[in-house]
BANUVO-605454 format. One line per 5 residues: number of its first residue (from 1); their letters; for each residue x, y, z of C-alpha. Coordinates in steps of 0.05 Angstrom, whole numbers. Each point is the difference from the previous one (the first is absolute). Layout:
N
NUM	a	X Y Z  ...;
% end
This chain:
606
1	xxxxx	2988 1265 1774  -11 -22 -73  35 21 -63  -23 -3 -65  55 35 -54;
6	xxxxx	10 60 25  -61 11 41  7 -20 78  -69 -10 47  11 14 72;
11	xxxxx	-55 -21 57  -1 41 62  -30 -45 49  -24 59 38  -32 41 -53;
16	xxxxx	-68 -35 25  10 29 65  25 63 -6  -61 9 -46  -52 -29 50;
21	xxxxx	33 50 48  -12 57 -48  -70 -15 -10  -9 -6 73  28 73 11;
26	xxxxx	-44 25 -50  -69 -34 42  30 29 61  6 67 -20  -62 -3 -49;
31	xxxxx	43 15 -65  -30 -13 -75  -59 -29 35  -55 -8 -62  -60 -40 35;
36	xxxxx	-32 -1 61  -23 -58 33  -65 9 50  -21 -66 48  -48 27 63;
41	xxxxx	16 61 -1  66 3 0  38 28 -63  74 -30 -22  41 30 -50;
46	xxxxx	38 -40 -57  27 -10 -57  -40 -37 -62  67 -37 -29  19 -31 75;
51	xxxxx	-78 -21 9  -3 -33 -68  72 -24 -9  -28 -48 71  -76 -10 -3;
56	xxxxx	-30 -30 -71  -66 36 30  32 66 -10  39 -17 -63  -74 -15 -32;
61	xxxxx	-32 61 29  55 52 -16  10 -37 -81  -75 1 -18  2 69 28;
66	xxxxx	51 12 -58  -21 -44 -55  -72 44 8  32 64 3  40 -22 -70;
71	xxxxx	-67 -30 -36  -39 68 17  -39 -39 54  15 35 54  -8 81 -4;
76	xxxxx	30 20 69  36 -36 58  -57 45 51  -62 -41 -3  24 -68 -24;
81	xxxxx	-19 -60 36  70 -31 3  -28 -73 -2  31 -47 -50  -46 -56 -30;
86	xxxxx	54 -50 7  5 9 79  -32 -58 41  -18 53 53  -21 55 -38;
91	xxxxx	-70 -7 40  37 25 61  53 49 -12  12 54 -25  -64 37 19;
96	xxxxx	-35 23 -61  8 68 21  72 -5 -1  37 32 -50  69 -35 -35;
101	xxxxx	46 47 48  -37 -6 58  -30 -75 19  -44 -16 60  17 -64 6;
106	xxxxx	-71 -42 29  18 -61 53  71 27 12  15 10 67  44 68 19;
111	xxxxx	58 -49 37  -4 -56 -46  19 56 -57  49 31 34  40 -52 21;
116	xxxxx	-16 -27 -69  40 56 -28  60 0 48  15 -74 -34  -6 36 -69;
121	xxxxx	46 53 19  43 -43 41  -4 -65 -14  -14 -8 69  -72 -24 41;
126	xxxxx	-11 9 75  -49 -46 20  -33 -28 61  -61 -45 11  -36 63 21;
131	xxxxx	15 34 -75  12 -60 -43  -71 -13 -22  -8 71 -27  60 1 -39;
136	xxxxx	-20 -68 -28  -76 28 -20  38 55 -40  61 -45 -33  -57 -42 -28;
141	xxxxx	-47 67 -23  61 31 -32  26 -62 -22  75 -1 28  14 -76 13;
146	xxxxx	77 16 24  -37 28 62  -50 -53 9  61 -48 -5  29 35 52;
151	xxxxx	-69 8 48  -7 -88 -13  74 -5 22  -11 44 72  -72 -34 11;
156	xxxxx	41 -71 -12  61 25 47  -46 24 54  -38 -59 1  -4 -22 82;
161	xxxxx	-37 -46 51  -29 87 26  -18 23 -64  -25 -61 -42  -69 21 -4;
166	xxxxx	17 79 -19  39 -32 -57  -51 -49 -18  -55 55 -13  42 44 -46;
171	xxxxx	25 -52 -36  -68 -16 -10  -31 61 -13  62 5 -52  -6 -65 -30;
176	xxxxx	73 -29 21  -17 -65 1  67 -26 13  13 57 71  -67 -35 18;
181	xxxxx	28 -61 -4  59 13 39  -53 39 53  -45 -50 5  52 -52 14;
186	xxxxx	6 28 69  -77 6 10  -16 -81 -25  62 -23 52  -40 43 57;
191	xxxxx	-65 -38 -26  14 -55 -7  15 -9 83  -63 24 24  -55 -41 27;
196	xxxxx	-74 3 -20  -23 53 41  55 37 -18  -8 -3 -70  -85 13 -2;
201	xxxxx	29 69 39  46 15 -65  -52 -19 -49  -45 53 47  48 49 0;
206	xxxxx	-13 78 -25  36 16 -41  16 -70 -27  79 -22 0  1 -8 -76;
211	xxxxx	-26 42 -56  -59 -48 -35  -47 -44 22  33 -54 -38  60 13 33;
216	xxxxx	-27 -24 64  -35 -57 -28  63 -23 -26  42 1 70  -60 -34 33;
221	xxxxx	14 -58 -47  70 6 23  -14 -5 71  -51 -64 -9  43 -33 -49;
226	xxxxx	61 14 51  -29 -44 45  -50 -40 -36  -20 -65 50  -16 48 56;
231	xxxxx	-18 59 -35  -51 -16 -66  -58 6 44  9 65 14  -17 10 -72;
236	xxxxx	-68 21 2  9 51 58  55 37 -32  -41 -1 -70  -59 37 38;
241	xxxxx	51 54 34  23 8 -90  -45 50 -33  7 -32 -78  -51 44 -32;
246	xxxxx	68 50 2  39 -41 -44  -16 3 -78  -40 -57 -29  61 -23 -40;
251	xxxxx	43 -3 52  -57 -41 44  2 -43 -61  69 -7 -3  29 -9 70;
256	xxxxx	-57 -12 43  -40 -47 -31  68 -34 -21  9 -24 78  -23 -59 22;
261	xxxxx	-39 4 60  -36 60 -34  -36 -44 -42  -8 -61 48  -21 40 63;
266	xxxxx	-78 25 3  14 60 34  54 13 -39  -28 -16 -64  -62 44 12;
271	xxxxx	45 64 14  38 -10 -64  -74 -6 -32  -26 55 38  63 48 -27;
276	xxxxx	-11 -26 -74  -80 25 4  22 64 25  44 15 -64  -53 -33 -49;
281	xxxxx	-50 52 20  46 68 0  -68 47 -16  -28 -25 73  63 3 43;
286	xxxxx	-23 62 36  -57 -34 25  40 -78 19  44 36 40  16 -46 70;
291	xxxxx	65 3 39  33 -43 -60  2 52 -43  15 45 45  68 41 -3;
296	xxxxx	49 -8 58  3 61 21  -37 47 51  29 69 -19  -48 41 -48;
301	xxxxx	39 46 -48  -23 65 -29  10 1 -82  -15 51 -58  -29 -10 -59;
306	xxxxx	9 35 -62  -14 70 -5  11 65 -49  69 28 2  13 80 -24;
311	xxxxx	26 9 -77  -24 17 -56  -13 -80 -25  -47 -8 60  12 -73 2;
316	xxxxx	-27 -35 57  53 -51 36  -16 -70 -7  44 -14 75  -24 -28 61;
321	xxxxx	43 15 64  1 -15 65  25 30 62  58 -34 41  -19 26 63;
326	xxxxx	86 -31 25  34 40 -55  -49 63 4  -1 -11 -72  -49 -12 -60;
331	xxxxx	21 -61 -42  -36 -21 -69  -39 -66 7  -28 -16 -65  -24 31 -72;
336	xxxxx	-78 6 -7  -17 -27 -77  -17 66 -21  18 77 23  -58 38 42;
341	xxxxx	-11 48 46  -72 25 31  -23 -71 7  -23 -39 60  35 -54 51;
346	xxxxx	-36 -50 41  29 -46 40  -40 -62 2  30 -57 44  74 11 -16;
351	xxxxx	-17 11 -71  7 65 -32  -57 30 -47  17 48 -48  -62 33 -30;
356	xxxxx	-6 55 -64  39 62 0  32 26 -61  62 -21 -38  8 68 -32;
361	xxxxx	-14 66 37  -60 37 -40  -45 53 48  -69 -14 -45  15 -78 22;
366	xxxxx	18 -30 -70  46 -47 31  -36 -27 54  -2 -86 8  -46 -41 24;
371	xxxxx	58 -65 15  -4 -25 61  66 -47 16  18 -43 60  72 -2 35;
376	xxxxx	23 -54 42  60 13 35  3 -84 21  28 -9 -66  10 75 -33;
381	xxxxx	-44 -7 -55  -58 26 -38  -61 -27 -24  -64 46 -30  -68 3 16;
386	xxxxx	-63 16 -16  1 68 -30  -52 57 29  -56 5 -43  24 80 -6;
391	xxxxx	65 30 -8  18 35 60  48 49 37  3 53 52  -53 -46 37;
396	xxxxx	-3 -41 71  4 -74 15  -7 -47 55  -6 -73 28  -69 -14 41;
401	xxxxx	-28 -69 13  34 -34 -69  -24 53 -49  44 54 -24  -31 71 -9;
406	xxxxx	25 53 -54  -35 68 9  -1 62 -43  54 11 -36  4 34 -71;
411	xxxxx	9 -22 -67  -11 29 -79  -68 7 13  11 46 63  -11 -13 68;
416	xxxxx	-35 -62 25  -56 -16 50  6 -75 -8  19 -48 50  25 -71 -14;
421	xxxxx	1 -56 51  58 -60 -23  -16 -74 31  59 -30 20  -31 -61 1;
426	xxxxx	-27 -5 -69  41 61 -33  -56 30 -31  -13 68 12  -72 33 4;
431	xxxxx	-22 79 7  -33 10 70  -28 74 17  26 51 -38  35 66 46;
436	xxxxx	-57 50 6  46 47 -36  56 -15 -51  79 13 34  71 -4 -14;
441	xxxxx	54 9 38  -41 -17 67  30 -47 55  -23 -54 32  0 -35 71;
446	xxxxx	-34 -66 18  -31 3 75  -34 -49 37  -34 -35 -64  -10 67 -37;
451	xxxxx	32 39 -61  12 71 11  18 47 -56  27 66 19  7 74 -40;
456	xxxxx	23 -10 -73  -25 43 -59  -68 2 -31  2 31 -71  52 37 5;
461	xxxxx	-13 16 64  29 -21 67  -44 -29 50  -9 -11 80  -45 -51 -4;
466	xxxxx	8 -64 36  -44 -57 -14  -13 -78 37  -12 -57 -40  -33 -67 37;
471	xxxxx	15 -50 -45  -48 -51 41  -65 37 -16  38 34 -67  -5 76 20;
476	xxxxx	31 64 -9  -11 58 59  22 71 10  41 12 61  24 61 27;
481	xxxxx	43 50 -50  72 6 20  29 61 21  41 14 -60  -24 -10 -75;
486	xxxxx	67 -43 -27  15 -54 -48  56 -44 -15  15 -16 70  -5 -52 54;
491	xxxxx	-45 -38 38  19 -43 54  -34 -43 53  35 -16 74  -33 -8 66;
496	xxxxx	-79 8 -23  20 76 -37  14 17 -72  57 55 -12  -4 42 -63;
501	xxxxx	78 17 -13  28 52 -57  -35 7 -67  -13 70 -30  -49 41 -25;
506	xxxxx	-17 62 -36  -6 69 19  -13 44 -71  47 -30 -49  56 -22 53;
511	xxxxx	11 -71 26  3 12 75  36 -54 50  -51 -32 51  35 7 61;
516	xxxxx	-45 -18 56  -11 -71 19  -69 -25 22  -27 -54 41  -70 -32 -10;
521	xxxxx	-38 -37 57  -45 -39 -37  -41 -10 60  -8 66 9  -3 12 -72;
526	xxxxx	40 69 22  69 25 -27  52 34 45  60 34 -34  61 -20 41;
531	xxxxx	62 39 34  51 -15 -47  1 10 -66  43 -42 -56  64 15 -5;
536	xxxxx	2 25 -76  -57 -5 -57  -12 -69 -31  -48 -3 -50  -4 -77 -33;
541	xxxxx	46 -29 50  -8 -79 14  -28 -8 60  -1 -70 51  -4 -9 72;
546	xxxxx	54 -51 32  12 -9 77  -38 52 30  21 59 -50  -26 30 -63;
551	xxxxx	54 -5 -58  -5 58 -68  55 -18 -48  10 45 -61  -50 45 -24;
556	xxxxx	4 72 -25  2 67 34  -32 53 -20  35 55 32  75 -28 -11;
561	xxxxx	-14 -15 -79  26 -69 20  -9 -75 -14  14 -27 66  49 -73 21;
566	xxxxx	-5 12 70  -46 -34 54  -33 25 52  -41 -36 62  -51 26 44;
571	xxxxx	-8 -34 68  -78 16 32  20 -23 68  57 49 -1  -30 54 -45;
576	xxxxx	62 20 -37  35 -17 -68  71 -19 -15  40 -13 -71  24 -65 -13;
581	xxxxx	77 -17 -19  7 -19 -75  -32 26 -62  -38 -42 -51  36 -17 -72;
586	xxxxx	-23 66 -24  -56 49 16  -69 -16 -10  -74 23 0  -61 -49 -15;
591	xxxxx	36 -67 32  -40 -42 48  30 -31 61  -16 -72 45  22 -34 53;
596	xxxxx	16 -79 -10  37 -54 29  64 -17 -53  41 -58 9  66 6 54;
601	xxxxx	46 -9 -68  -20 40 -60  53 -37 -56  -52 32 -54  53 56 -38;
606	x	61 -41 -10;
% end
């Protein structure tokens, strides 16, 4: 108690409380609730003043919400993008669709939020090692330190001679470099005491026991220089088992070319030279790749590229995602360097191509690209190349015998005939023979050294059509029409048939779901329509084939009215289709999908 004259100021110690509690009650029973919080799905209901009073995220989203509803800026909360300019993450949440009362929050996972907003209500965090990584992913997107404070402390209290190397991945995915520390304390100890064969089998190991390749290179310095006399000549035969093209040329620099017997050994000396040549050439590392370059890692992953999401802005996302096949859950892996949707993904030695499209949507093709850029998921970075010599979108493209092909497509001008051919060799790109008809919206399948192109629409008109391309003797031929005249479906290759999947097509002025799936026997040169029909119309879906089954992600239906973030698989062997667990960031028609090796630790959205 403090007086001043005849004033008197009284603390109750348990205001704090008793108001936490209140606030609490109100969450519970859903009271005064003014926003509405979305993450996979699931919705949670809040209150703005609790979000922002905790997370400087909100407190920026919810006050240039204001300050442009009090400059005129804004004219209604329905519609408004609810991304402030000052956010760090405002390329990932809240979806542009959202509006200021209602956020779908991108990269946030359903638990991670909700137990999230049990500390915010109660000032309390249940956490395991099973649930601490999610809350920690969505702390650090909605910026609330206190939590991640409190997720460092249980990681550093859990820390144990069964769980080292669980630790040591999230805190390295998470960039806690000092819970690493204290993790890989107990993994250098165990090192240190093996013997030689023991250690080329960790060096060998899938996935690999740390999270970077310079990681490992660093402990098998420790283990040589642990027992130098007898040891050291072991050098060279651990260096071989290293794969240093996976470390960046600054670090090689740095702390490889820093140790000794890496610049007095041969062997040594002409893998560190080897790894520098690699980097010095970045526009030819899709055709130097060896096992040095190689990611560890075995497991292909299925990921989504862009897209065009519903609303009235019709911007296309600028996300790629991938599918964690443990957590039945899509997660966001990286930003492309510009926004697209109804472009083209080719997978070219554990590289991803991305090729045209259009970064605004416009039917008459206005927007249409011809960029081509290259991802590398080694390193998470971006590098351009070579752009088409014609804007493109709506179009196929492919990898055969080091040349990439980009067919048909459409553009200002209209629909296109032309065919380019890209050397990945040289990176030039050349026209080769032209489509005997101009398409858009066709799909594409590559098949024992042939280009198929499937359906699409002609003029205005949709099509049946499939044609072969040999690009040995550089010629297009007719093959036998489809069943079905449809267009912006899918064509996939598996065991020596091509299966047209979804699409649409037009029946008087109606847009008409394609239903029936078809299989091609190109030996045959017959199609067969199949028992079983897809389970719901996807017209644009992407489309990629991983383990045996055919993957759609996204697309739009026809007959629902509905952008789609669901997945759905086909299995030929089994003849019958099944939906995937977890939903994309947001729905989406016009993405393209791949399959590619990414590393075991993905520390790339800290």
């Amino acid at each position: 108690m403090s007086r001043s004259g005849d004033r008197t100021s009284t603390f109750d110690p348990t205001h704090s409380d008793t108001l936490l509690h209140g606030l609490n009650l109100l969450w519970r029973k859903q009271l005064f609730c003014d926003v509405t919080l979305t993450a996979q799905g699931q919705q949670f209901h809040c209150h703005k003043a609790v979000l922002a009073s905790c997370s400087q995220y909100f407190r920026s989203l919810f006050s240039t919400h204001m300050l442009s509803r009090e400059d005129g800026l804004a004219a209604k909360d329905q519609g408004s993008s609810g991304t402030p300019s000052s956010s760090p993450d405002d390329k990932l949440l809240p979806s542009p669709r959202s509006t200021i009362n209602n956020l779908v929050l991108q990269g946030c996972s359903s638990i991670g939020l909700r137990l999230v907003l049990e500390y915010l209500y109660t000032a309390n965090v249940t956490l395991s090692l099973d649930t601490v990584e999610e809350v920690l992913s969505v702390s650090k997107i909605l910026n609330i330190p206190q939590i991640t404070k409190l997720s460092v402390q249980f990681l550093n209290d859990q820390i144990s001679v069964q769980n080292y190397k669980q630790i040591c991945k999230i805190a390295a995915l998470h960039g806690l470099d000092e819970t690493k520390k204290l993790a890989n304390k107990y993994l250098v100890e165990d090192v240190l005491l093996l013997n030689f064969e023991e250690m080329c089998a960790m060096l060998d190991a899938l996935p690999p026991p740390v999270e970077s390749e310079l990681a490992l290179f660093q402990m098998s310095v420790l283990w040589l220089e642990h027992d130098r006399e007898t040891r050291m000549h072991y050098a060279p035969d651990l260096m071989k088992r290293l794969r240093f093209a996976l470390i960046p040329a600054p670090e090689l620099v740095e702390r490889v070319q820093s140790v000794d017997f890496m610049r007095s050994d041969p062997v040594c000396q002409k893998l560190l030279l080897d790894a520098m040549n690699y980097h010095l050439m970045p526009f030819r590392q899709h055709c130097r790749q060896t096992t040095a370059s190689r990611i560890r890692s075995n497991k292909r992953m299925l990921l989504l590229v862009g897209g065009l999401p519903p609303g009235p802005d019709r911007l296309p996302s600028n996300l790629v995602q991938y599918y964690d096949d443990e957590k039945k859950t899509w997660k966001i892996l990286t930003i492309m360097p510009y926004n697209s949707a109804h472009h083209c993904v080719v997978e070219v030695e554990n590289f991803l191509l991305l090729l045209g499209g259009e970064d605004q949507w416009n039917p008459n093709g206005k927007h249409s690209t011809n960029f081509v850029s290259r991802y590398d998921p080694r390193f998470n970075s971006w590098i351009q190349l070579p752009p088409m010599q014609e804007r493109r979108a709506s179009f196929f493209a492919c990898c055969l015998d080091k040349h990439l092909y980009v067919v048909g497509g459409r553009n200002e001008t209209g629909y296109l005939s032309s065919v380019e051919a890209y050397n990945l060799e040289t990176n030039e790109w050349n026209y080769v023979s032209s489509l005997p008809q101009p398409l858009a919206a066709h799909a594409g399948a590559v098949h024992n050294g042939k280009i198929y192109i499937s359906g699409g629409v002609h003029n205005g008109e949709y099509v049946s059509w499939l044609y072969c391309y040999d690009p040995v003797m550089d010629v297009w031929a007719r093959k036998q029409d489809m069943n079905t005249k449809r267009a912006i479906h899918a064509l996939a290759g598996m065991n020596d048939r091509l299966y047209a999947i979804g699409g649409n097509h037009l029946k008087g002025f109606s847009h008409l779901d394609v239903m029936l799936v078809e299989c091609y026997d190109p030996k045959a040169d017959q199609w067969s329509i199949l028992q079983t029909p897809i389970l719901e119309g996807r017209s644009g879906p992407g489309c990629a084939v991983l383990d045996d089954s055919i993957y759609l992600v996204g697309g739009y239906s026809w007959s629902m009215g509905a952008y789609k973030s669901s997945t759905i698989c086909y299995s030929p062997e089994k003849g019958t289709w099944t939906e995937m667990e977890g939903e994309v960031a947001e729905p989406l028609a016009g993405p393209a999908c791949a399959t590619v090796i990414l590393p075991a630790c993905l520390p790339f959205n800290k």
